[in-house]
C-alpha positions in Angstrom: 10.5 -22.4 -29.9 6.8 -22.3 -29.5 4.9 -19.4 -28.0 3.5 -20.1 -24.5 1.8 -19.2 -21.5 3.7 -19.1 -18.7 2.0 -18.9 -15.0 4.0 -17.7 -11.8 2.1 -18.7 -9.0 2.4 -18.1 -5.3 2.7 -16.6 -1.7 3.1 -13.0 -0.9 6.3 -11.3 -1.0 8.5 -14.3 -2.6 9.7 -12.4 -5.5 7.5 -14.2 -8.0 7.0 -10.4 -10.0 10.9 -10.1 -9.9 11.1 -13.6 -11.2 8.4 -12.9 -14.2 9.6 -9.6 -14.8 12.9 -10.6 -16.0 11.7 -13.7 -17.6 9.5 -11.7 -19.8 12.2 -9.4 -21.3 15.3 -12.2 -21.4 12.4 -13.7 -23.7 10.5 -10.8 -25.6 7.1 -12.2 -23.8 4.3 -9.6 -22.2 4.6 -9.7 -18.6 1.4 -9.0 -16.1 1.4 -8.8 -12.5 -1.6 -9.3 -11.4 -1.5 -8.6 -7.7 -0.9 -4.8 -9.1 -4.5 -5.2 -10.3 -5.7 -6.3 -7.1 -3.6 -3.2 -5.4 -5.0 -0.8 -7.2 -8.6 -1.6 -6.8 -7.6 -1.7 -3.1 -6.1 1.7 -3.6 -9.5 2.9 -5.0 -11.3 1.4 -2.5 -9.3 3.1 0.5 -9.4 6.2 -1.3 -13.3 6.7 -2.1 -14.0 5.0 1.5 -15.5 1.9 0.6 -13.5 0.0 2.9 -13.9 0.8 6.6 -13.3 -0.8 10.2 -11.8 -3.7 8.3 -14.9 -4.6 5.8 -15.5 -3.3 2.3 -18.2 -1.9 1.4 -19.2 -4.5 -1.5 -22.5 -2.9 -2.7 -20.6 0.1 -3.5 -17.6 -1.4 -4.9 -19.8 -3.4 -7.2 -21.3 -0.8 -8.7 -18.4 0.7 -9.7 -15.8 -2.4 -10.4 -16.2 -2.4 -14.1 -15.2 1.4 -14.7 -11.6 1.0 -12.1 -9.2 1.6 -15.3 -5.7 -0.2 -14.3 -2.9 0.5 -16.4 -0.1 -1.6 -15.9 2.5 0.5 -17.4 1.8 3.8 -14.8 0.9 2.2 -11.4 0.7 4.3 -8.4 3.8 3.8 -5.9 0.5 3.9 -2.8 -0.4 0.3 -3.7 2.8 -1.3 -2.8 2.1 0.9 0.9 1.6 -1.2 3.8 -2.2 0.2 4.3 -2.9 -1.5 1.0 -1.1 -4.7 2.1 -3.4 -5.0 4.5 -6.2 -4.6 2.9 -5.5 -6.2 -0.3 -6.1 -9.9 0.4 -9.7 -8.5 2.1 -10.2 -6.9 -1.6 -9.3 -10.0 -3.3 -11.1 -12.5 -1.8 -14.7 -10.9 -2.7 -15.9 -13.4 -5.8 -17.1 -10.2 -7.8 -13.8 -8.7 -7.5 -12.0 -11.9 -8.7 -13.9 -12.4 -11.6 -13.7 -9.5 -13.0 -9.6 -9.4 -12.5 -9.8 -12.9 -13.9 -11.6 -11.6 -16.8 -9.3 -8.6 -17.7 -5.9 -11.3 -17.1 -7.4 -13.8 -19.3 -8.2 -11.0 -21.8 -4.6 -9.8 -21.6 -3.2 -13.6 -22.3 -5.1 -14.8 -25.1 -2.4 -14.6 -27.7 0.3 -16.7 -25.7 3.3 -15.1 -25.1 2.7 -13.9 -21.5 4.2 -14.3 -18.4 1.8 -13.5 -15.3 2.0 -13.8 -11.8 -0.3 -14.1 -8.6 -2.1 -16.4 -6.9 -4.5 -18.0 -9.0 -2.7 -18.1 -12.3 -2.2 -21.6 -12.9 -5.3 -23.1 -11.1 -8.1 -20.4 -12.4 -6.9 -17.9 -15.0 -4.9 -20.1 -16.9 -5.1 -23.7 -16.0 -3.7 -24.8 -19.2 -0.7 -23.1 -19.0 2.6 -24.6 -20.9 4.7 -23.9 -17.8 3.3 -23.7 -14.0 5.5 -22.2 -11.0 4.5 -22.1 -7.8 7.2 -20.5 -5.6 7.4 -20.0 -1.7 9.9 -19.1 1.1 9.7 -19.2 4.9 7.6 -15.9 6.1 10.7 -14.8 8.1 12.7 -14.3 4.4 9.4 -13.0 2.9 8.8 -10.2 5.5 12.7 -9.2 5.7 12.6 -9.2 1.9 9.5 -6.9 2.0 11.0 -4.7 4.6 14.0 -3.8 2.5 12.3 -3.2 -0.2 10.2 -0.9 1.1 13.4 1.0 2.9 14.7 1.4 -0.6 12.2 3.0 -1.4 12.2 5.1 1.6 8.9 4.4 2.5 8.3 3.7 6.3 8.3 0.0 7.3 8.4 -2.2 10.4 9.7 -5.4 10.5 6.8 -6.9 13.3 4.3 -5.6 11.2 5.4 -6.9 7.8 5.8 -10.4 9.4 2.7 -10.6 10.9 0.8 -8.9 7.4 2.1 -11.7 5.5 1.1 -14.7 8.0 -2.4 -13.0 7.7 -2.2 -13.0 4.1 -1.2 -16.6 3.8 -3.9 -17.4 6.1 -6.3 -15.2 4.2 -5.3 -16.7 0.5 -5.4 -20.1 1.2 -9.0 -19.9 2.9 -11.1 -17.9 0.6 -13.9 -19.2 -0.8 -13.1 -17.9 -4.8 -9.5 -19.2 -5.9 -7.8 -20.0 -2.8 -4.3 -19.9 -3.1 -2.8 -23.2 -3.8 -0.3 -25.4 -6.5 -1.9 -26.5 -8.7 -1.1 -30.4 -9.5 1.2 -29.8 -12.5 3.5 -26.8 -11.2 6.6 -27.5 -10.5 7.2 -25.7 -7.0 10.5 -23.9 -6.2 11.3 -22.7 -2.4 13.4 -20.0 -3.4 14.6 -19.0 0.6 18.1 -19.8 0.3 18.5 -18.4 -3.6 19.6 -15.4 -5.3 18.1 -13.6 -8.1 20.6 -15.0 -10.3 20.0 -18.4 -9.3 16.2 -17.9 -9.5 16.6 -16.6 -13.3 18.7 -19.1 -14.2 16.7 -22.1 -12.6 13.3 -20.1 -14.3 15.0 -20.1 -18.0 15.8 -23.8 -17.7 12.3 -24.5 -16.9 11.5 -22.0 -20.0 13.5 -23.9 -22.4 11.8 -27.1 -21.7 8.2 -26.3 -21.6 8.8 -24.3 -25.0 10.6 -26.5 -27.0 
């Protein structure tokens, strides 16, 4: 089988790091997430006060967005918070921001053999990818999903305010000027709702085998 790129594209909260996770060790690829990068600069940002009454403070951020190290393999439990979920999408739509995320990803991919998700993947980082996914779910499944994650992990949650965090997001995504979230022509889309990890992995490693034979 050849190496490829493989590009997991999609809305908030729809399991798409679960998804590329496991793909990437059932097939000895690296795997990226790249909404972790966009966390942690959101992290920074909340925690050096460049973000305030809702609006980050851009002239600031930009002087110091090249030296924000990110390391993938030691990520701090804050960013998956609820502060920094909403936040993050506010973060991730400035065009600075974005290209220098898109930058790093495209860095990190260069050799084939990756497996990254977010939302931009397929359209912007990698447009050429082998294999495209863009996968959704209602926001009603996305939110609960969120919620008991978070629970898990003991960390507080509310059910109202997930829900209504993700609407915003979706909103927020697929309006930004810089790499609005959408599918990009040649993805094959996959409404995973109604589906178990299980059937998620094995639907994913079909689509695997074909785009890599």
């Amino acid at each position: 089988m050849k190496k490829i790129t493989i590009a997991i594209d999609g809305h908030s909260s729809c399991g798409k790091s679960t998804m590329a996770k496991d793909l990437a060790k059932e097939v000895g690829y690296i795997y990226v997430d790249t909404g972790a990068m966009y966390r942690t600069v959101t992290l920074y940002c909340m925690q050096n006060n460049l973000i305030k009454d809702g609006k980050v403070n851009e002239e600031g951020l930009k002087k110091v967005i090249r030296d924000i190290k990110i390391d993938l393999r030691n990520l701090d439990p804050q960013i998956r918070s609820i502060e920094v979920s909403n936040n993050v999408s506010l973060v991730a739509a400035i065009p600075f921001v974005r290209e220098e995320m898109v930058e790093r990803q495209r860095l990190m991919g260069k050799d084939k053999g990756v497996v990254m998700d977010g939302r931009d993947i397929g359209t912007t980082v990698f447009p050429d990818a082998e294999l495209k996914v863009f996968v959704t779910a209602s926001a009603e499944v996305r939110a609960k999903r969120r919620y008991d994650e978070l629970q898990a992990k003991g960390m507080p949650a509310d059910y109202d305010d997930i829900l209504k965090n993700v609407q915003e997001r979706d909103y927020i995504d697929s309006h930004r000027e810089v790499s609005p979230l959408r599918q990009a022509p040649d993805a094959i889309l996959l409404d995973n709702s109604q589906m178990t990890i299980p059937e998620q992995k094995e639907w994913l490693m079909a689509q695997f085998r074909k785009a890599a034979e």
